[in-house]
N, C-alpha and C positions, 0 to 999 in steps of 0.2 A: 553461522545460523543453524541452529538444532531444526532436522527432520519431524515432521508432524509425523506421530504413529498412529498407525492404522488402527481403529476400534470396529469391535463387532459387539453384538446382541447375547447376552447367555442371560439365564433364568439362576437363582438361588432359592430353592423354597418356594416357586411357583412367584418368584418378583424379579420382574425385568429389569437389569442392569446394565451399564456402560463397561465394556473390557478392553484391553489393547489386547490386539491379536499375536502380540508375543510374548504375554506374561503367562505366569501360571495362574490357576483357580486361585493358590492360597494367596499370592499376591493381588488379584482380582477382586476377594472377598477381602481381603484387608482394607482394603483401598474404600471398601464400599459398606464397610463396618460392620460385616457377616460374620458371626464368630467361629471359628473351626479352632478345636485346640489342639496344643502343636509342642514337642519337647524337646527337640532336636534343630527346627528350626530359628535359623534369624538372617533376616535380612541382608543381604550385604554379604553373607557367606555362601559358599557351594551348598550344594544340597548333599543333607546324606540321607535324608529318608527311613532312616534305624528306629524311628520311637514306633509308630504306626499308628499313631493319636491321631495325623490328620486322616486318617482315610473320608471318603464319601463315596457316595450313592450319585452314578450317575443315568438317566433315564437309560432305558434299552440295553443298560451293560449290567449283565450279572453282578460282577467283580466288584471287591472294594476298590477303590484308587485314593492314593497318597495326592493329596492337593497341594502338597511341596511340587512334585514332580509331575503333575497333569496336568498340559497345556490348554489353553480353553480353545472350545473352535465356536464357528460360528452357530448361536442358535441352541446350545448344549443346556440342558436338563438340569441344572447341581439338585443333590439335596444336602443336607448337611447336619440334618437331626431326625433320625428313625429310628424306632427301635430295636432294628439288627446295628444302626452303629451305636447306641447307646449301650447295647448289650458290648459289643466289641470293643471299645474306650475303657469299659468299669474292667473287663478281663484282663485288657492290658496294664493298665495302675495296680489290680490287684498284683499281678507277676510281677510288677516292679516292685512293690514294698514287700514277698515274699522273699525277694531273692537278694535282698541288700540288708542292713539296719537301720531302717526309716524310723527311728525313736523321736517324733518331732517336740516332746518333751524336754528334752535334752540337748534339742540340735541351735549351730549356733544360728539358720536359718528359719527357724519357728516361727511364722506370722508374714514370713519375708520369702516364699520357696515355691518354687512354681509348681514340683511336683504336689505341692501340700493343697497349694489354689487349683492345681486341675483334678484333683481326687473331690472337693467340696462340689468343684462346678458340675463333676460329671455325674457327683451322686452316690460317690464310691464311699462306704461308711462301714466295710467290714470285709475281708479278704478270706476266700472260701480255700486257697490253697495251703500246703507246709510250708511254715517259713525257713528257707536254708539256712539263718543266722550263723553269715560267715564271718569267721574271724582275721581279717586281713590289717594288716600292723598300718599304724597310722603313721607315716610321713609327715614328721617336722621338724626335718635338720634345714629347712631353708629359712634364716632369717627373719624374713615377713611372710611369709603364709607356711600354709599346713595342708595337706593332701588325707584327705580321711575315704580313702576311697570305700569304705561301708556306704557311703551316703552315694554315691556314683552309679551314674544310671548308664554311661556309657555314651550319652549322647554326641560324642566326639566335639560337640562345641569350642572345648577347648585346644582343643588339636588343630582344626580348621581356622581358630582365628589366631592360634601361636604360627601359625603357618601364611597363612593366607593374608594375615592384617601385620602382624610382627616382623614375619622372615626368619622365623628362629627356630621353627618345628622342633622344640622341644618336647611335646608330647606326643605318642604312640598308644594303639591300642597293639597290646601283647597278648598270646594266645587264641582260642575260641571256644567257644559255647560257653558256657557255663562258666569255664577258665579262665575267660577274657578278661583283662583289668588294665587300666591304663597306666602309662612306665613314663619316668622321664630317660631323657639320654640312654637309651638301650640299656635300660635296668637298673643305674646308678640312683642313689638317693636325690631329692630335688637340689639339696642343700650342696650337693656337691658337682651340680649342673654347670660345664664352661659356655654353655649358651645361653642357658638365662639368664634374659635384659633385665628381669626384676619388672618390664615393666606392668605387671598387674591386669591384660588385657583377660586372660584365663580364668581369673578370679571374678572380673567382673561379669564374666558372659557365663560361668555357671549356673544350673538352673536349681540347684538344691544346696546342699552345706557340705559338699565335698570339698570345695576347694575354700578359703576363710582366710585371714590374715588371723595372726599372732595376735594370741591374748583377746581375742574374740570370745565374749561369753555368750549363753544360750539369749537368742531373739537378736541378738547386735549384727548379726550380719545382712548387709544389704547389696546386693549386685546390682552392677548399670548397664543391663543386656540393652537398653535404648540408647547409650552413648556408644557402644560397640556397634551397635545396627548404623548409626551416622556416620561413624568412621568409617566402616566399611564401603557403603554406596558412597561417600563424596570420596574416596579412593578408587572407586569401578569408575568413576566419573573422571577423575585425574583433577581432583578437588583438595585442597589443602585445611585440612581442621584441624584447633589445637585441643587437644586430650581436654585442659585443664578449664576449658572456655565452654565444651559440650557434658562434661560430664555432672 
């Protein structure tokens, strides 16, 4: 027999909502069709809290807070659209398409990318910083996909669900700041990975056109972060789902 969870009272936008008292805000606001945008996150996996997209505003607290990671309590204040976070969302997309090669002309994610839909949503329509246009060699000696980490935001998405959902923790984030770039097998080419299962979970839960299958032209590429989010929770749950039946 499943335990009833405890719900409390919190506000979004000055609107009274239903919460359980041990989810977080972004799970709270999901649940209750509040939109917070979010790059890093999905369901069903750990939290890393690296994009800083979900921040919010909460009453009486200076501080931005990440809604991945902000528990809700009772009676709590959200906002979730103001103009110091709108200001803060457009800064952060912009440093993201500065510091990578977001050419969405060209990419095999165009029309289909989440960084591309939360730059429209947030308003973001011009980038006031230098672009580092770094030159890093694109990976595709494996078979069925291709690693183009120019388009890699770093979100460790695919790490967490190679890891988390697979068992195979194939991917690592190598170095830091600026240097950071994600590696398979401690630096090895993918193509020449003894771990990877091939089986595509990394691919699907990317949130831009870094990661693609073979022979993928520009717009063709589609991710299924919502089959990867069901996998995950009916696996937290000790639930059995077949890939080929959710995705």
């Amino acid at each position: 027999m499943r335990e009833l969870r405890t719900t409390v009272t919190i506000a979004f936008n000055d609107v009274e909502v239903e919460a359980f008292a041990d989810e977080t805000v972004m799970q709270a606001a999901r649940r209750n069709d509040v939109f917070i945008p979010s790059l890093c996150y999905v369901e069903g996996l750990s939290v890393w809290g690296g994009c800083r997209m979900c921040m919010i505003e909460i009453e009486e607290d200076r501080r931005l807070r990440p809604a991945c990671a902000t528990p809700v309590n009772p009676e709590m204040e959200v906002y979730t659209d103001t103009p110091k976070l709108r200001a803060h969302r457009k800064a952060i997309l912009e440093l993201l398409f500065a510091e990578g090669n977001h050419v969405c002309a060209v990419c095999v994610s165009n029309g289909n990318c989440e960084l591309q839909d939360m730059a429209v949503a947030c308003g973001m329509d011009h980038v006031r910083y230098d672009y580092r246009s770094p030159r890093r060699a694109v990976d595709a000696s494996h078979p069925k996909y291709v690693f183009d980490p120019n388009r890699c935001i770093l979100c460790t998405r695919c790490v967490r669900v190679c890891d988390e959902i697979e068992g195979a923790h194939v991917w690592d984030v190598a170095s830091h700041g600026a240097d950071a770039v994600l590696i398979t097998d401690l630096a090895t080419p993918w193509g020449d990975s003894t771990s990877c299962t091939w089986c595509g979970k990394c691919v699907a839960v990317c949130p831009t056109g870094s990661l693609s299958y073979q022979g993928t032209a520009v717009g063709e590429m589609e991710h299924s972060v919502s089959m990867i989010s069901r996998l995950a929770v009916a696996r937290s749950r000790g639930e059995w789902l077949d890939p080929e039946a959710v995705s």
